[in-house]
N, C-alpha and C positions, 0 to 999 in steps of 0.2 A: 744354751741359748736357743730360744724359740723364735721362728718368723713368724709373723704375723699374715702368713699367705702367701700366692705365689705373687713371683715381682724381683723387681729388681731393687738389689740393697749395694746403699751407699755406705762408703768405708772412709773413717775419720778417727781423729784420737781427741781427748779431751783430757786436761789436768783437774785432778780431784783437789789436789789441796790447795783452801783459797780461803782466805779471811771471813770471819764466821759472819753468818748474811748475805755475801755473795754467792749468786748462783752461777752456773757453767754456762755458756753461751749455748743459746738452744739450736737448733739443727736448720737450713731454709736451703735449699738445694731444686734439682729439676724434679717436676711433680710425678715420674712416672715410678720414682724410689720409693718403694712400701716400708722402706724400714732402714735405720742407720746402724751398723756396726762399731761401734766407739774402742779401739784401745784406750783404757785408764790407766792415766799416770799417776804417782804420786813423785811430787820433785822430779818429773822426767820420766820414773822407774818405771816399766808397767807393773802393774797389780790382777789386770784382768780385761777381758772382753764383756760389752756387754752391748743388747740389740733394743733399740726403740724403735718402736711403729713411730709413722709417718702418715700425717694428714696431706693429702698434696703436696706430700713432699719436705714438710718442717712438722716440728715436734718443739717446744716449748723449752726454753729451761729448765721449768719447773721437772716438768714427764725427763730431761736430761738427768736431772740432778735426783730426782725418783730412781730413775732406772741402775744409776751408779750405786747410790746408797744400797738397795735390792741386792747387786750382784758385787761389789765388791766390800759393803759396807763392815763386814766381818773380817775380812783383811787388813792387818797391820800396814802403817807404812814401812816402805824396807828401807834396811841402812841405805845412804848415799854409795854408791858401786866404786869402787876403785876406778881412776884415769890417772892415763901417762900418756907423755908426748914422745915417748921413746920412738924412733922412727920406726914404718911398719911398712910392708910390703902386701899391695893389694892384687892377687893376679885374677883376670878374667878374661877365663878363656870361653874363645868363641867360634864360630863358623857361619859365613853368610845371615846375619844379623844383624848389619849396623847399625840401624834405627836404633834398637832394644842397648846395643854399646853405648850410643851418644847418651838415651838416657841415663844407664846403670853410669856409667865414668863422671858426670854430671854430679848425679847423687853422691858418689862418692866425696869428688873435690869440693862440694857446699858443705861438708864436713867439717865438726872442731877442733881435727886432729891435725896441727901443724906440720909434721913431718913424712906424708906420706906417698908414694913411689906406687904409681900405678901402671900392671904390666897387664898390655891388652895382648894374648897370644891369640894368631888369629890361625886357626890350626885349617892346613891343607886350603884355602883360602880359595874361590870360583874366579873374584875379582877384586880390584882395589878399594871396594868401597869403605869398608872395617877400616883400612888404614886410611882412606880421604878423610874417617871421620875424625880419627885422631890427630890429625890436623888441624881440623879445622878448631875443635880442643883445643890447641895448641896456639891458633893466631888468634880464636876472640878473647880466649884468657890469658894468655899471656906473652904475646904479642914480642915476639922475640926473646925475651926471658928465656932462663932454663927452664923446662915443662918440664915436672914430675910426672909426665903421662907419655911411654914409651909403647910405640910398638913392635911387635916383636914378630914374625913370620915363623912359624912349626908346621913344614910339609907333613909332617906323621898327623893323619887324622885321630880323631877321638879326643874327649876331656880329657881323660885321662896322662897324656901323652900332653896337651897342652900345661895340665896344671903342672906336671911334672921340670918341662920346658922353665915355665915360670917360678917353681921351686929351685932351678938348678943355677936361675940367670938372678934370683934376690939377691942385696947384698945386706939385708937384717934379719937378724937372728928370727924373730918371728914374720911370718909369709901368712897373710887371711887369702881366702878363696871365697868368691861371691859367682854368681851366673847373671847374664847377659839380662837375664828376664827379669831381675833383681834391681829396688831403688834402698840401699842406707840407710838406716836413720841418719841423722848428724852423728849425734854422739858414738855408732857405731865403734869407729876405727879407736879410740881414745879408750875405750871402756875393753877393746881386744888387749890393746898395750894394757891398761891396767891391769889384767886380770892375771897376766902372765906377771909382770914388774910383783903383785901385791903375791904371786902363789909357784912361789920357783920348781915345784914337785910337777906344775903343768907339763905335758906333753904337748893334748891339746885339746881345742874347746869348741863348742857347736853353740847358736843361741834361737832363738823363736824365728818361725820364717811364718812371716804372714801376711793372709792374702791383700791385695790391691787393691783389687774389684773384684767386685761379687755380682755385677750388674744383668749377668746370663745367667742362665738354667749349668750350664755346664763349667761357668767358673766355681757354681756353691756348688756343685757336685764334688768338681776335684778336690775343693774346701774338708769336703764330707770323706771322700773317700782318703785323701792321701795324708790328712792329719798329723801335716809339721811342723804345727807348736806343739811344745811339748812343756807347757806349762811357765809357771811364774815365780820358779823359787829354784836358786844356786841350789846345783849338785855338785859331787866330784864321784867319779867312778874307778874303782879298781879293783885286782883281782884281791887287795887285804881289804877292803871294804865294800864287798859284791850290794847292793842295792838286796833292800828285802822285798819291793814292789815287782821283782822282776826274776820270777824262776827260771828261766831262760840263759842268764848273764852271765858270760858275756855276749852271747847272739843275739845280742838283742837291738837286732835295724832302726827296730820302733825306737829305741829309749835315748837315742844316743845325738841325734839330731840327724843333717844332712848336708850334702856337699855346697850348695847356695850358702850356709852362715855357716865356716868352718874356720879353724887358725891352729898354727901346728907351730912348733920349735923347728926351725929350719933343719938344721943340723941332726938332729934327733931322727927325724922323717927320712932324711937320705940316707940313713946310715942302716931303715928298717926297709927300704928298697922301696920310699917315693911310692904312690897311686902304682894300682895293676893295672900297666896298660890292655890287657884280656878285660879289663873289663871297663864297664859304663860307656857313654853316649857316644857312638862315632864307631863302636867295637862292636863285633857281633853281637857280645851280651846284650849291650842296650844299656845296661846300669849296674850298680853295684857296688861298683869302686870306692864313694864315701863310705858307706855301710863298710866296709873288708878292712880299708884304711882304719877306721877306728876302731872296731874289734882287734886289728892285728897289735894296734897299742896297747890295750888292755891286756891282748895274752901274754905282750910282751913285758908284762910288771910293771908298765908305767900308769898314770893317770890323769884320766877326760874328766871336763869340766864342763859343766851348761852355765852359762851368764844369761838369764833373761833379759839383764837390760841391754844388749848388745841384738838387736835386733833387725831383720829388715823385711822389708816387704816384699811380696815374688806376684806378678802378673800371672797368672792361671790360665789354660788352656780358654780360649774363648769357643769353641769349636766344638764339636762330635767329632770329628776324624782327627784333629789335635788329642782329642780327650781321649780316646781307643787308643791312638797310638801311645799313649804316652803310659795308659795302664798297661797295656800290652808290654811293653820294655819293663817296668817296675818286674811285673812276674817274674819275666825274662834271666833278668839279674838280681833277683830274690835265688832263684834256680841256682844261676853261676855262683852266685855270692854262697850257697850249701854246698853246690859241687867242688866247691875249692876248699872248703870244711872235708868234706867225706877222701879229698885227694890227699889233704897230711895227715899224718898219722898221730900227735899227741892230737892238733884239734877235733880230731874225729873223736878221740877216745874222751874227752871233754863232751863232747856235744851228746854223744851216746845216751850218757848221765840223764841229760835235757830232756829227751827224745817225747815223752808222755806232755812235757808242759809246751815244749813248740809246736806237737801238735792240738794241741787246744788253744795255743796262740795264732795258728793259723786256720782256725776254725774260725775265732772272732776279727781277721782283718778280711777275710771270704766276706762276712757276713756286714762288717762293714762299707765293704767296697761293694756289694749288692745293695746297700740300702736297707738292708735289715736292722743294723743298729746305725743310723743317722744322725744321731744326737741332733735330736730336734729341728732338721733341714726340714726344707720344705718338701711339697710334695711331686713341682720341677723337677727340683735337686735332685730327688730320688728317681725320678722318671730318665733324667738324662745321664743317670750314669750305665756304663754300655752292660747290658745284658751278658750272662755268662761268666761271673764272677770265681765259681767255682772251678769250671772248665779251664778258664784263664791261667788259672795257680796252678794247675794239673799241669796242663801240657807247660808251662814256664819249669816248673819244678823239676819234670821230665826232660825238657830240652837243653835249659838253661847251662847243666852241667859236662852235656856232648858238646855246646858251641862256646864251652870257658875251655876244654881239652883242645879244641881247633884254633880259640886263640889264642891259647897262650902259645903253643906250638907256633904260631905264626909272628910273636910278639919276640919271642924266643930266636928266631931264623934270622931276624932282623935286628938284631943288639937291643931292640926295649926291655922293658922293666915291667919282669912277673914274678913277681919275689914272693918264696912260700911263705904261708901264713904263724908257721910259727918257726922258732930257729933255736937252735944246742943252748943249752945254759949256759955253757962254756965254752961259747964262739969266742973268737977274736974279734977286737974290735976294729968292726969295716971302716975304710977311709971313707970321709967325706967327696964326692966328687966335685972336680974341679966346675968354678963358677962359668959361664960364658962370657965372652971379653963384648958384649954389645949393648950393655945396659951400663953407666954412669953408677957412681956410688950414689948413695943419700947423702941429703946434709947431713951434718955432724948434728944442727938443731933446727929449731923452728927456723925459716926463710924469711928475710924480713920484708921481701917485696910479695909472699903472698897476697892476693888478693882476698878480701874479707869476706867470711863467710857466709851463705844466701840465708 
């Protein structure tokens, strides 16, 4: 996708398939948007992105229905995706962001998934706000009623420690994980259950995380650099059927998706030692923790799946100093997420194998995160991402793995959960731990006093 200049681009989806002679509604929005980003649907499904200039702000049908034909036109429509209304467990953990909660939880419940149990962990918490807002949740929709939107207090700081929280307090077999910064699609949650109901060999699954707004220089940068869609077509991953796209695999961060659209087998997950509290947001690393999480499945002979039509949207750093910070950590726990490879001993001897093609893989995400391969961003985008791209991955790669040895030592002293990355052929199998008695069961089925969905 190419911009049509610097500016700011407006994000929207449009349905392709439509009775022959009708066209797609054209674009009219505020005039200072040079360009629209469309997800294409067909029947809901996405198929693709595609970008239309903008005249003051609108663009025609016609130039709509040009632009889709152009870039997805050669794409099949995909089978209709599996859905089940099997009850699902949605946790999102947080810290001092209520705003971005009310939204994400919001998103969530205007969903068409009947049966779903959302757990807000509001990790080491400054003030009550997280939970005033879960209330308030709680009295405009449903107004006495039992609220499927629980909060939940986890003084242990970090995601890691939150989602785990939230893994250990579900009471259905499959637990999705979303972040605060994150809006649902509807079909979201329905299409997670499906995919597990329609594919019992799942573990667990990752699906497209795409952006919001693009409306700054430094949300299409993050766009540019952090590249977390990962395309439009069902995969399954596993160690009997290694990806040929992917000499790296299973270390492969890039391929696998990320912690914002993730869903795991409850029981499965605890029994492989739950998120490494040593790593991701809140823990010295900074990150990681998705990434280890589903590599550690993979080593463990089970198998990940990507659903593209299970998708959501993620609000992107608006910022320079959000933006820094935020590639900053990535490195960070790129670093930890290796040092904890090079710390056990089969993954090491695994990854060894690798060593020539990760590093020519981390030659091209350098060069991405620099602005060197762009894929057709503007020239903003490329201006605003933070100088020093290569430096960054250096000292991350170098540090990352002295401050994954500090935390997990310290995760360790304190009974959390750093579970090594890979374990004996011939372990025992680990008990499940016990649930927390402060979270209500699910329905049994759909609620019939839900309220209908936005």
């Amino acid at each position: 996708m190419t911009v049509p200049g610097p500016g700011a681009i407006w994000v929207g989806q449009t349905e392709r398939r439509r009775p022959a002679g009708v066209l797609p509604p054209g674009v009219m929005v505020a005039r200072h948007f040079v360009a629209a980003r469309l997800l294409v649907t067909a029947g809901g499904v996405p198929v693709g992105q595609v970008d239309v200039p903008l005249r003051a702000g609108a663009a025609s049908p016609a130039a709509v229905a040009a632009a889709v034909a152009a870039g997805t036109g050669a794409t099949p429509d995909p089978a209709p995706p599996p859905v089940s209304d099997e009850p699902l467990t949605v946790v999102v953990a947080t810290r001092d962001r209520p705003g971005s909660v009310d939204r994400c939880v919001r998103a969530i419940l205007a969903g068409d998934h009947p049966a779903v149990t959302v757990l807000v962990v509001d990790n080491d918490p400054p003030d009550d706000r997280t939970e005033q807002v879960v209330r308030r949740i709680d009295t405009e929709m449903y107004a006495g009623r039992p609220s499927p939107v629980h909060y939940v207090r986890e003084m242990r700081r970090g995601a890691s420690a939150g989602r785990n929280r939230g893994l250990l307090d579900a009471r259905t077999p499959v637990v999705a994980f979303t972040d605060d910064d994150t809006e649902p699609d509807r079909s979201w949650a329905s299409r997670i259950s499906g995919a597990f109901a329609a594919d019992p060999e799942l573990t667990g699954i990752s699906g497209p995380v795409l952006a919001a707004r693009l409306g700054t220089p430094q949300e299409q940068a993050a766009d540019t650099a952090l590249a977390w869609n990962k395309g439009y077509e069902p995969r399954r991953f596993s160690l009997d059927e290694p990806p040929e796209d992917s000499a790296v695999f299973p270390f492969s961060p890039g391929l696998f998706g990320i912690g914002a659209n993730m869903a795991v087998r409850r029981d499965a997950v605890l029994r492989l030692g739950s998120f490494d509290e040593a790593l991701g947001p809140g823990a010295e690393t900074r990150g990681g923790e998705d990434i280890e999480l589903l590599v550690r499945i993979v080593l463990d002979g089970q198998v990940l799946g990507y659903v593209p039509s299970a998708f959501v949207w993620h609000h992107h750093r608006p910022g320079d100093d959000e933006l820094r910070a935020q590639m900053r950590g990535y490195a960070l726990g790129l670093g930890a997420f290796l040092g904890k490879v090079a710390l056990d001993p089969r993954a090491r001897a695994v990854a060894l194998r690798r060593a020539p093609a990760a590093l020519a893989r981390l030659r091209h995400v350098i060069r991405r995160e620099s602005g060197e391969d762009a894929g057709g961003g503007s020239d903003a985008a490329r201006d605003a991402l933070p100088s020093g791209a290569g430096r960054r991955k250096l000292r991350g790669l170098l540090s990352g793995p002295v401050l994954y040895v500090r935390a997990r030592r310290r995760v360790r002293d304190s009974d959390g959960s750093a579970p090594p990355m890979t374990f004996p052929v011939d372990r025992p199998a680990a008990d499940v731990p016990e649930r927390s008695p402060d979270v209500a069961d699910p329905p049994a089925g759909p609620p019939a006093d839900r309220p209908p969905a936005a």
